[in-house]
C-alpha positions, -999 to 999 in steps of 0.1 A, spaced: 152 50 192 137 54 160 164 86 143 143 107 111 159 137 88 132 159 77 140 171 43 117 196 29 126 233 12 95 249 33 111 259 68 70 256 84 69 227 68 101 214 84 94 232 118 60 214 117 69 181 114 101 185 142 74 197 164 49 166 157 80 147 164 89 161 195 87 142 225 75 111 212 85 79 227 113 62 209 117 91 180 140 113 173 146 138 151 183 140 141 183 170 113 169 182 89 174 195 50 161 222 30 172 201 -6 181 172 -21 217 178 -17 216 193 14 201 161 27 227 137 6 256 155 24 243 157 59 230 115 58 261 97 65 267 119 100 227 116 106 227 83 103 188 83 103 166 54 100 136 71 81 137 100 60 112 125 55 112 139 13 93 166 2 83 158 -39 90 189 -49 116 208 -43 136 234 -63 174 227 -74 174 185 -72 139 178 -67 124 153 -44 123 122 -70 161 125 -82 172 128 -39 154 96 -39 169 76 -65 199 84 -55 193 79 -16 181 42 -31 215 41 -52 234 47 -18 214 32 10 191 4 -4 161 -2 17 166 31 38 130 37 43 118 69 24 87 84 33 71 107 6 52 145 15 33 155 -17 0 174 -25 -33 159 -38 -26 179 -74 -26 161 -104 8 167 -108 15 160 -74 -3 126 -74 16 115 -107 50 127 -92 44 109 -62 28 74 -78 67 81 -95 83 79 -57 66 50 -52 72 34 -82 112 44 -76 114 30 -35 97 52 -11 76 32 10 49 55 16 34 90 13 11 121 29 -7 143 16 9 172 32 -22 196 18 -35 187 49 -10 202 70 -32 233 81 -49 242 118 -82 221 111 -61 190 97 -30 194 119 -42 164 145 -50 141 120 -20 146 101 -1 145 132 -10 108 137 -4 99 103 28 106 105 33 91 136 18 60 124 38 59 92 69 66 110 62 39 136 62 6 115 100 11 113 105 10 152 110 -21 161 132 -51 148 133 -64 129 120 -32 106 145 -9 120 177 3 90 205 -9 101 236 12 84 260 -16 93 243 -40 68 210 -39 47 201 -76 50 180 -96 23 148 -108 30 148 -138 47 128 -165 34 90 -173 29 73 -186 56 47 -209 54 43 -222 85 10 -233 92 -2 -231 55 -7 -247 22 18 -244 -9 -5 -239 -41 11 -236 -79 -24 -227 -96 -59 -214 -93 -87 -223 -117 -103 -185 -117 -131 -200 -133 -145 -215 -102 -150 -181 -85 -167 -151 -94 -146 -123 -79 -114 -117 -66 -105 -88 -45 -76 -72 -29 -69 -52 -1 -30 -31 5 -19 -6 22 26 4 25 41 -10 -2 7 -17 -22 9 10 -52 44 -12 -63 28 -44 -56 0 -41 -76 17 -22 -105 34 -59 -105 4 -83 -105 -14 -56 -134 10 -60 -157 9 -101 -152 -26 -100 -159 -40 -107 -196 -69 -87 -212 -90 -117 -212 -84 -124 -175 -121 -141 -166 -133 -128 -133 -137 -94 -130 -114 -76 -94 -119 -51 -69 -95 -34 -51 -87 -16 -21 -54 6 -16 -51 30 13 -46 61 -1 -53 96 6 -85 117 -13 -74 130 -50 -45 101 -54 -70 69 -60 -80 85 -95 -47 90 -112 -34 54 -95 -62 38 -113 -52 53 -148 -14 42 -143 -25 9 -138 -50 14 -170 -20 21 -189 2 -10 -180 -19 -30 -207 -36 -54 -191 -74 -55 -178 -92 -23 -180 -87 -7 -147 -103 25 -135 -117 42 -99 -149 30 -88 -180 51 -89 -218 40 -76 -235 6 -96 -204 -2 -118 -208 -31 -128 -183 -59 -123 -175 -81 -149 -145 -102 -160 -117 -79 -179 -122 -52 -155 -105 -35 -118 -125 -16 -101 -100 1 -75 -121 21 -43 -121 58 -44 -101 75 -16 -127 85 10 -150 61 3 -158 28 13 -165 -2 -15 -191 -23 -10 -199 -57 -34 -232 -63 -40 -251 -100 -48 -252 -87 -85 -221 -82 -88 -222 -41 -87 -207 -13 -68 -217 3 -44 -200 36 -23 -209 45 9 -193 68 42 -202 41 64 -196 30 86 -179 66 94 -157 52 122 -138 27 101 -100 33 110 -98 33 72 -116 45 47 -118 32 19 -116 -2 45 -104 -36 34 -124 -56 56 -156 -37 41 -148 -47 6 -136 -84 18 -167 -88 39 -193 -78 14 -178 -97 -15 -177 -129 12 -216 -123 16 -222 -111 -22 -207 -147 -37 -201 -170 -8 -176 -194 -15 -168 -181 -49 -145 -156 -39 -106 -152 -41 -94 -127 -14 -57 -117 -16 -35 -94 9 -6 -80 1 18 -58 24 9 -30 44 9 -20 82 -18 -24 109 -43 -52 107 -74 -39 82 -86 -72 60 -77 -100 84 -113 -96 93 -124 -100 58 -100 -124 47 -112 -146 73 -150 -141 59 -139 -154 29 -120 -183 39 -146 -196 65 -172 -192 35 -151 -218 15 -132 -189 -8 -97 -188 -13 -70 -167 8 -42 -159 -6 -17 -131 11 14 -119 7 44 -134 26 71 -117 47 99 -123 21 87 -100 -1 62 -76 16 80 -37 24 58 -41 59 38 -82 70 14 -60 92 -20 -71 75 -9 -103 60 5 -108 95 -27 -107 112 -46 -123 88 -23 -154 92 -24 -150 128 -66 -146 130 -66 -179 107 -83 -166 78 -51 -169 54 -51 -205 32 -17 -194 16 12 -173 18 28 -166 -9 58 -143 -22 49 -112 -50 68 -131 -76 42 -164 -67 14 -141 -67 20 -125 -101 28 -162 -117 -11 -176 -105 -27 -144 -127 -1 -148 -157 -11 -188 -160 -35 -194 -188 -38 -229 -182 -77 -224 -167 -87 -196 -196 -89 -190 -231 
C-alpha cells in the first residue's frame, strides 16, 4: 500500500486530489496539510511514502517545506503541484533542482482537464509502488551498484564520428541534464536535441536555465532551426520533435496519439533515419518505456546507445526497457555520462 500526504493551502485543491486518490488499488491517502509546517509536524505519525507539495504556499512556502523534508528524510519522494506561470515554472525548475522528483501542472485541475490530470497523478504516484521504489522510513538505502550486465564498458567517445546526439528523459531528467549542461564546453562539436517530458509553458524557461549554466547555447525548439554543433535544441512541450536529413527541425502534433508528447522515440527515430549510423542516442531516467523504441533504431543503424544506469537514475523505467528491448550498447552512471561530454581529447 502505497501511503501519500497531500499538502497544499487550497482545501479544493486538497479535497480534489483525496478524491482522485480514493479507491485506488494499493493507495492510500494518510492526511493531509494546509502548509509547510503543518505538513513537517504531522510526517513522522503519517509515515507517508510520497508527498504531495503545493509551490506556493503562504507562511513557509512550498520550496523551503522541501528542503527541509530533504534535510529530514532523504530520498522521501516529493512530488511537486505548480502552475504553468513564469514564475511558477522558475519556482518549480527550483523544486527540482532542490529533490522533488517530479511535478504537475495543477492549472489543469478544472472540469474539462480533471480526467487527464487524474491519471497523471496516478501515474506519477504509481512508480513508487512497488519494491524496490517504495520509502522505507526504517532505512533510506544507497543506490546499489551499476549494472552492466549484458553490456559494454566504454571510457570515451570520439563525437566527431557522429553528427548528432540526442536525448530523451522523463522523472528525474530536469536535474540530470542540468548535470551533463554544465560538463559540456562551448565548443562541444555536434550539435544535440533533446527531449524532456514536461508539461506546456515549462519547456521554455527550462531551456533558458540550461542557457545560463555556460555551456553550449541551449534554447526551445521552434520549426527549421537549424542544428549545428555548439547548440541544444530541447522539444517544446506539446509538440513533437522531428530531425530532418539536413539537419533541421521540424514540429509537428503527430502522431496525436503518442502517449507522450513531445515523444522520445519520435525524436530518436527520425534522427536514426536523418543520419544513420552517425547518431549518439542517450537515455537517462524516467518512468514508463518511451525511447526504448528509438534507442533501438539507433543502435540497429550502427549509432551509439548510451543510457543511464540504475545506480544513479531517481526512476530505471525507460533505460530499463531500452536495455531489456536490446537497443542499449552501454549503461552507464550520471557521473560516467557527464565525464564522456567534459573529455576534450577528440575536440579542439
Amino acid at each position: 500500500m502505497t501511503r501519500i500526504l497531500v499538502v497544499d493551502d487550497s482545501p479544493f485543491i486538497r479535497k480534489a486530489i483525496t478524491r482522485i486518490l480514493a479507491g485506488q488499488p494499493g493507495m492510500q491517502v494518510v492526511g493531509t496539510a494546509q502548509s509547510g509546517e503543518e505538513a513537517l509536524q504531522r510526517l513522522p505519525a503519517m509515515r507517508p511514502h510520497v508527498v504531495t507539495l503545493d509551490v506556493e504556499m503562504p507562511g513557509m512556502g512550498g520550496l523551503a517545506t522541501l528542503r527541509e523534508i530533504q534535510r529530514r528524510y532523504p530520498r522521501l519522494p516529493v512530488i511537486m503541484l505548480s502552475v504553468h506561470t513564469k514564475e511558477g515554472a522558475e519556482t518549480t525548475l527550483d523544486a527540482i533542482s532542490a529533490g522533488a522528483v517530479d511535478f504537475i501542472d495543477k492549472s489543469r485541475l478544472n472540469v474539462m482537464d480533471f480526467d487527464r490530470l487524474s491519471r497523471e497523478l496516478l501515474d506519477k504516484i504509481e512508480v513508487w509502488k512497488p519494491a524496490p521504489h517504495a520509502y522505507s522510513w526504517e532505512h533510506t538505502a544507497a543506490p546499489g551498484p551499476t549494472r552492466r550486465s549484458g553490456v559494454g564498458t566504454i571510457s570515451a567517445v570520439r563525437w566527431s564520428s557522429y553528427d548528432l546526439c540526442v536525448i530523451g528523459a522523463s522523472t528525474g531528467g530536469p536535474p540530470a541534464l542540468q548535470q551533463i549542461v554544465s560538463h559540456i564546453p562551448k565548443d562541444f562539436p555536434i550539435p544535440i536535441a533533446v527531449v524532456q517530458h514536461m508539461p506546456v509553458g515549462f519547456t521554455r524557461p527550462f531551456a533558458e536555465r540550461l542557457d545560463s549554466l555556460g555551456g553550449m547555447r541551449v534554447q526551445e525548439a521552434a520549426d527549421h532551426n537549424t542544428l549545428q554543433p555548439g547548440l541544444m535544441l530541447l522539444a517544446r512541450a506539446g509538440a513533437h520533435l522531428f530531425i530532418e536529413p539536413d539537419l533541421t527541425a521540424h514540429l509537428s502534433l503527430d502522431p496525436i496519439a503518442a502517449a507522450n508528447i513531445p515523444s522520445v522515440d519520435v525524436l530518436l527515430e527520425s534522427a536514426s533515419r536523418a543520419r544513420p549510423g552517425r547518431v549518439v542516442g542517450i537515455l537517462l531516467t524516467g518512468m514508463g518505456s518511451d525511447g526504448a523504441e528509438g534507442m533501438l533504431a539507433i543502435h540497429r543503424s550502427g549509432g551509439l546507445t548510451l543510457a543511464e544506469s540504475e545506480a544513479s537514475c531517481v526512476v530505471y523505467g525507460m533505460p530499463r526497457a531500452a536495455h531489456k528491448l536490446g537497443g542499449v550498447s552501454h549503461l552507464l552512471s550520471l557521473p560516467e555520462i557527464c565525464q564522456l561530454f567534459a573529455a576534450r581529447s577528440d575536440y579542439p
